[in-house]
N, C-alpha and C positions, 0 to 999 in steps of 0.2 A: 383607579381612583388616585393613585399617586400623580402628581405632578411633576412636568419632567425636569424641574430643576432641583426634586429630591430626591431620583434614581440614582446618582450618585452616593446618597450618606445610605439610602435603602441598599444598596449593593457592597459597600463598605460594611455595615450593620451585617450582614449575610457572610461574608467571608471570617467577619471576627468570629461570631458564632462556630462556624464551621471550625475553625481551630480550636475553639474551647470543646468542642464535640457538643455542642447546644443543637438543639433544633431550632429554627430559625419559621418566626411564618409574619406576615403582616396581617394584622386582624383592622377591618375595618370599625368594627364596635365587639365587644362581649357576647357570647351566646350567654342568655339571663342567667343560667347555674353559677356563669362563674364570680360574678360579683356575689353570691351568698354563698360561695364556697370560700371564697378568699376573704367574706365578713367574718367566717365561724373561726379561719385560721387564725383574723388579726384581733382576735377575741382572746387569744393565749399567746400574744405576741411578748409581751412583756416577761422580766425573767421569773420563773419558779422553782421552787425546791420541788424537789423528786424524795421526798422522805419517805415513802414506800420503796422506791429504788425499781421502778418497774422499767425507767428506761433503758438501762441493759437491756435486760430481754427483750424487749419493743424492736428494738435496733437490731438485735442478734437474728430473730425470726421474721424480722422482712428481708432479710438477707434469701429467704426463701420464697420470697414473691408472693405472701398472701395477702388477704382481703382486710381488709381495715377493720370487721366485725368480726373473722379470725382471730385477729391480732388483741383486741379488745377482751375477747369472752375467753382467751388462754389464762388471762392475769383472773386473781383472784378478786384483789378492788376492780373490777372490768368498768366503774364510771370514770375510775381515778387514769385509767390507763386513758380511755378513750380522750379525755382531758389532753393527757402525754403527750396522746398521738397526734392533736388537733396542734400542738406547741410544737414536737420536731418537724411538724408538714411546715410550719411558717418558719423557721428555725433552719429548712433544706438541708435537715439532716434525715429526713425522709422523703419520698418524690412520691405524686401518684399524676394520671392522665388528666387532665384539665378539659378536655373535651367529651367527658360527661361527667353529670353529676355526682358530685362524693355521699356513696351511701355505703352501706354494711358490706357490698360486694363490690366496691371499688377496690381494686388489686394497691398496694404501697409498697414502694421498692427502696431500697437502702438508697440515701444518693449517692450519685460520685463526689468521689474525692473525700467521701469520710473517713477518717484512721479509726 
């Protein structure tokens, strides 16, 4: 579906990726999950206080590769967190798999390059 006078900036695109360690893919449209998964993230796009302080933690235990509903039901306010979690996924200061739907067993990983 690409046309061949945009193989070029598509093969440019591919290589910067690769140096940033990005995964690189051309998506013809969205599989449907991911536009209401990327609505719920930009739904806590804007900035918020953390006045329970749950971020810490959020951030420390995905460092452990668990599940979003894991990560959630560890914290005490567990709706406050989940909130958290939905603001550092858009924030990329947390990563999870886009190629299926974000629920309770969707795995979240610290992202790179956070201090």
């Amino acid at each position: 579906m690409i046309e061949p006078e945009d193989l070029e900036s598509f093969a440019a695109a591919e290589e910067v990726a690769l140096v940033c360690g990005w995964h690189y893919a051309v998506a013809a449209e969205w599989r449907p999950h991911v536009r209401f998964t990327l609505s719920a993230f930009y739904g806590k796009r804007r900035p918020t206080r953390d006045v329970l302080g749950v971020q810490p933690d959020l951030l420390a235990q995905a460092e452990a590769g668990v599940t979003f509903g894991e990560l959630a039901a560890e914290q005490t306010y567990w709706p406050v967190a989940r909130a958290q979690l939905l603001h550092l996924l858009w924030h990329r200061r947390l990563g999870l798999d886009l190629a299926q739907p974000l629920t309770d067993r969707s795995r979240v990983v610290l992202a790179g390059g956070v201090s």
